[in-house]
C-alpha positions in Angstrom: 125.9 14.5 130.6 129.0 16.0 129.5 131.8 14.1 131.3 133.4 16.1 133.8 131.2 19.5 133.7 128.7 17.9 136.3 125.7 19.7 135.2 123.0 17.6 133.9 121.8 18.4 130.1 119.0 18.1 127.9 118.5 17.9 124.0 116.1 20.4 122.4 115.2 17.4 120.2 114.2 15.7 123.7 112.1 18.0 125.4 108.0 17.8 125.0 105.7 21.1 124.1 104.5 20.8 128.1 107.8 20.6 129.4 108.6 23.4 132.2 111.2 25.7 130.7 113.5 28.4 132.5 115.4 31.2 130.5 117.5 33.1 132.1 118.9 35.3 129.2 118.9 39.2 129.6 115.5 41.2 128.7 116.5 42.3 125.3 117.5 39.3 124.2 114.2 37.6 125.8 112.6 40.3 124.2 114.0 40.0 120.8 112.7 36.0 121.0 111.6 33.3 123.4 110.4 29.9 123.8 106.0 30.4 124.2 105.4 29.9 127.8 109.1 29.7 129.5 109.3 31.4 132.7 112.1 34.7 132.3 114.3 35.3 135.5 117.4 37.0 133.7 120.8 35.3 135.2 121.6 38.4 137.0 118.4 38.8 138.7 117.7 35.0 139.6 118.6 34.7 143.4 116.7 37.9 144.4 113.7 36.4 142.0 114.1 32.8 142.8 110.7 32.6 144.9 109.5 33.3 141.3 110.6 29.5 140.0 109.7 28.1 143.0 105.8 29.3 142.8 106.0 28.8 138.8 107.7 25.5 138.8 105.4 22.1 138.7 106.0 20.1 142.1 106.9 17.1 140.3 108.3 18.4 137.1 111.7 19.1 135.8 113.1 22.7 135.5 115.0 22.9 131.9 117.3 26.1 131.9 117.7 27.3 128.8 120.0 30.5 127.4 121.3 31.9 124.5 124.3 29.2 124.0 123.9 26.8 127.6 126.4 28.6 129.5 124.7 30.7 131.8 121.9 28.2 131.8 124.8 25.8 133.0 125.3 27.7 135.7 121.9 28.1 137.3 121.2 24.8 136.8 124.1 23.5 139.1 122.4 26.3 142.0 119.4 24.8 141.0 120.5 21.2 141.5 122.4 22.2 145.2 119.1 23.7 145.9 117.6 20.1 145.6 115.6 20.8 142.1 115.3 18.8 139.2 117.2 21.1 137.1 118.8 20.2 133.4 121.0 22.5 131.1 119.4 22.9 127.6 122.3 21.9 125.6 122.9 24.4 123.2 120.5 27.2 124.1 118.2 29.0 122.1 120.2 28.5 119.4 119.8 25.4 118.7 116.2 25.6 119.7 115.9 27.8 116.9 117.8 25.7 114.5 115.6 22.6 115.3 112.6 24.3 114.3 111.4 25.4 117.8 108.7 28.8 117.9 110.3 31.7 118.6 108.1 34.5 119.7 108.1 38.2 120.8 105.8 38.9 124.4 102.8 40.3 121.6 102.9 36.9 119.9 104.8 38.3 116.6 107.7 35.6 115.0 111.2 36.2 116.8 114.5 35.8 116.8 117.7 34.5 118.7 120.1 37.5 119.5 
């Protein structure tokens, strides 16, 4: 937790290959690169798309928001959180996922990248 922001956070290094993951980046930037399996509700889509999450979502599981750098990611967390969901801020984004050696991959499969 960073003091004072009151959003919960994870550490790439910290979070398991099974491990529920939410971007909510834009589609050319999911496009250009993603995590293999997250769920994609871009940020300025996600309340009209939320029923999305909630069928997607394990019942017991954590949701881990993840973006390009953490701060939209940030922010649907905390709606996430009001909303009574187990929701935690990927610290640093995709970018650091990338850095730490995380796949990055396009929606055929292919290697990607990090916009």
């Amino acid at each position: 937790m960073h003091p004072g922001s009151g959003v919960p956070t994870v550490e790439v290094t910290d979070l398991k290959a099974d491990d529920f993951l939410l971007d909510v980046r834009e589609d050319d930037e999911w496009q250009a690169g993603h995590a293999e399996g997250a769920l994609h509700i871009p940020i300025s889509e996600f309340v009209a798309r939320y029923g999305e999450l909630t069928e997607a979502a394990p019942q017991d599981g954590r949701v881990n928001v993840i973006c390009r750098s953490g701060g939209r990611s940030a922010q649907v967390a905390m709606y996430l959180v009001q909303q009574g969901i187990d929701a935690v801020n990927v610290d640093g984004g995709m970018q650091v996922w990338a850095a730490a050696g995380r796949p990055v991959v396009t929606d055929e499969g292919q290697p990607g990248f990090v916009l």
